[in-house]
Legacy VTK file of the C-alpha trace (Angstrom):
# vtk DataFile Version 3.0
C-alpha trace
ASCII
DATASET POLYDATA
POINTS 147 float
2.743 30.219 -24.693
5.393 27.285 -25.226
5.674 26.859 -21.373
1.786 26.500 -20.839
1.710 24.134 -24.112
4.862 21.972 -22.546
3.193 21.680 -18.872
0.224 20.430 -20.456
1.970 17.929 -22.386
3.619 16.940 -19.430
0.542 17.069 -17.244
-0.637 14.593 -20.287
2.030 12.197 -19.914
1.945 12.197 -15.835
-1.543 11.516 -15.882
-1.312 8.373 -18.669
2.013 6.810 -17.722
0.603 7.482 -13.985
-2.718 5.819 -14.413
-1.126 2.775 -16.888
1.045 1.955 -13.555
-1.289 2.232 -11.190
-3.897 -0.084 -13.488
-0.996 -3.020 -13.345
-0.335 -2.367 -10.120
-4.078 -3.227 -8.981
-4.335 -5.774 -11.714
-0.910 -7.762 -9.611
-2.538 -6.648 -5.947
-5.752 -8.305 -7.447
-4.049 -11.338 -8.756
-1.999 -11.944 -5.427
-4.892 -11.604 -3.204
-7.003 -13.830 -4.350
-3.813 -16.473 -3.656
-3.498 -15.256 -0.284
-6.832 -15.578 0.753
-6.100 -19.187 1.692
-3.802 -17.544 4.696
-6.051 -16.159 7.177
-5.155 -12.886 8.555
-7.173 -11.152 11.596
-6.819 -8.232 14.045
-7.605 -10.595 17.109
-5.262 -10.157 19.754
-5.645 -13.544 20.944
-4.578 -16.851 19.340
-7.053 -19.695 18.771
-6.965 -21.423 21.979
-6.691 -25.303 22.689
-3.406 -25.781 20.289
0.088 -25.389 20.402
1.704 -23.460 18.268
5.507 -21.981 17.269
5.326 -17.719 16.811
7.061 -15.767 14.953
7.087 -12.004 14.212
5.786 -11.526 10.075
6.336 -7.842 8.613
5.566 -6.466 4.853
6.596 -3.141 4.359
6.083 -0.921 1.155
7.320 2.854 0.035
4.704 3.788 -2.779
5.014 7.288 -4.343
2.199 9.069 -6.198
2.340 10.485 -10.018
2.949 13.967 -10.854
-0.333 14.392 -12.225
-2.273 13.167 -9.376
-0.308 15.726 -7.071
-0.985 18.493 -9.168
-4.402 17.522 -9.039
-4.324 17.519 -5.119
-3.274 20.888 -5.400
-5.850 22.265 -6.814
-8.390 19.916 -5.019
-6.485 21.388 -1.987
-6.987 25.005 -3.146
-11.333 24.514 -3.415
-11.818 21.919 -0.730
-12.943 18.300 -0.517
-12.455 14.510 -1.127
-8.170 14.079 -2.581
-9.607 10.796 -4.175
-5.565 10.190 -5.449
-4.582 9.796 -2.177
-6.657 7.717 -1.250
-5.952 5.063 -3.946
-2.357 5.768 -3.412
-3.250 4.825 0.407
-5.303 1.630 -0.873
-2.337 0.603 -2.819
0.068 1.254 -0.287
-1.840 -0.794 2.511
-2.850 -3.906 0.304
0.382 -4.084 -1.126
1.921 -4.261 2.641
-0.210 -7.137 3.566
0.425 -8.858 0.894
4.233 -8.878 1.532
3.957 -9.755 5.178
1.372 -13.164 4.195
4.100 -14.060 1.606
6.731 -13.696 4.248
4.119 -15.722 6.821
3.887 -18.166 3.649
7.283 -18.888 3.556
7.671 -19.909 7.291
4.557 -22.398 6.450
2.699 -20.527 9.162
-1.069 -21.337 9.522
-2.533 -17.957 10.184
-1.874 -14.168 11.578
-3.185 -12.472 13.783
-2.679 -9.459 15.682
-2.544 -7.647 12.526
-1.606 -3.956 12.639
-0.320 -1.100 10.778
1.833 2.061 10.442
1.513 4.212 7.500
4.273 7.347 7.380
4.925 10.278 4.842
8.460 10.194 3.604
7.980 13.114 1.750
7.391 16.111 4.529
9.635 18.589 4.005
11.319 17.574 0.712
11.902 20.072 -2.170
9.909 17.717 -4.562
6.784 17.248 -2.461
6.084 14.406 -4.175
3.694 12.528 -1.492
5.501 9.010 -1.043
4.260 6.892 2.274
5.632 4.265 3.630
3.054 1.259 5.135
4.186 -1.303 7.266
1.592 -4.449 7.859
2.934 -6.487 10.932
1.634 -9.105 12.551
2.378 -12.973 14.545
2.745 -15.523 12.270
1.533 -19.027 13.970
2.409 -22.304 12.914
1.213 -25.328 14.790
3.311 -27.804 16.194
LINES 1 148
147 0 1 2 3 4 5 6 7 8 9 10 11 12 13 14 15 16 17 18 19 20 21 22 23 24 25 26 27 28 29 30 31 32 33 34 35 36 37 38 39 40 41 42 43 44 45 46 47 48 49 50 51 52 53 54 55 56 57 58 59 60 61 62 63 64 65 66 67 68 69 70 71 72 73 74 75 76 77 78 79 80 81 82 83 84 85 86 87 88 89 90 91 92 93 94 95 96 97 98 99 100 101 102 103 104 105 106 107 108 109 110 111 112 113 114 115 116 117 118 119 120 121 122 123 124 125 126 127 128 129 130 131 132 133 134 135 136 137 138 139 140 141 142 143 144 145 146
């Protein structure tokens, strides 16, 4: 009986401490993203044409781990079927978060816009005795500033 009453106490704490990070997480993603809008960012392959400008190769990457109350959840989710609506924030995060790094690193460089934007998203966590689902997402992209 003490071992079902301590895994739900831990359960308990997982899921609040989990949530209470992931709420400031979105709350900074939020904040940051509405000062990068003023970089543009686009999945054209081709640069505006009719200007000259200097290239260089902008990259954000990001290793974002879910909570252990959001994995047990997945498990059961897994065990019935259907939607595993924590992974998908934990993908949200992981891919907004990743953008974000690689316009602050285009910011830095003064660069005008990106484009070419792509990604790569990888589980870091196959095969590990935790199984703890932790991905890695890597935004990439050509910075241009004009000359």
């Amino acid at each position: 009986m003490e071992q079902i009453v301590i895994t739900l106490i831990l359960l308990s704490l997982g899921y609040f401490f989990g949530r209470r990070a992931e709420k400031k997480h979105y709350k900074s993603i939020i904040e940051r993203e509405q000062i990068m809008n003023a970089l543009p960012a686009m999945a054209s392959r081709f640069p505006p044409v009719g200007e000259k400008f200097e290239q260089t190769l902008v990259a954000g990457s990001v290793v974002i781990a879910n909570d252990y109350f959001k994995t047990f959840a997945a498990g059961l989710r897994n065990l019935f079927g259907g939607k595993v609506s924590s992974y998908e924030t934990l993908l949200d995060r992981a891919r907004r978060e990743a953008i974000l790094r690689m316009k602050e690193q285009a910011q830095v460089i003064q660069a005008d816009y990106v484009f070419n934007v792509k990604y790569e998203t990888a589980s870091i966590s196959k095969g590990k005795r935790n199984k703890m689902p932790m991905i890695e997402v890597l935004a990439y992209g050509t910075a241009l500033k004009k000359l």
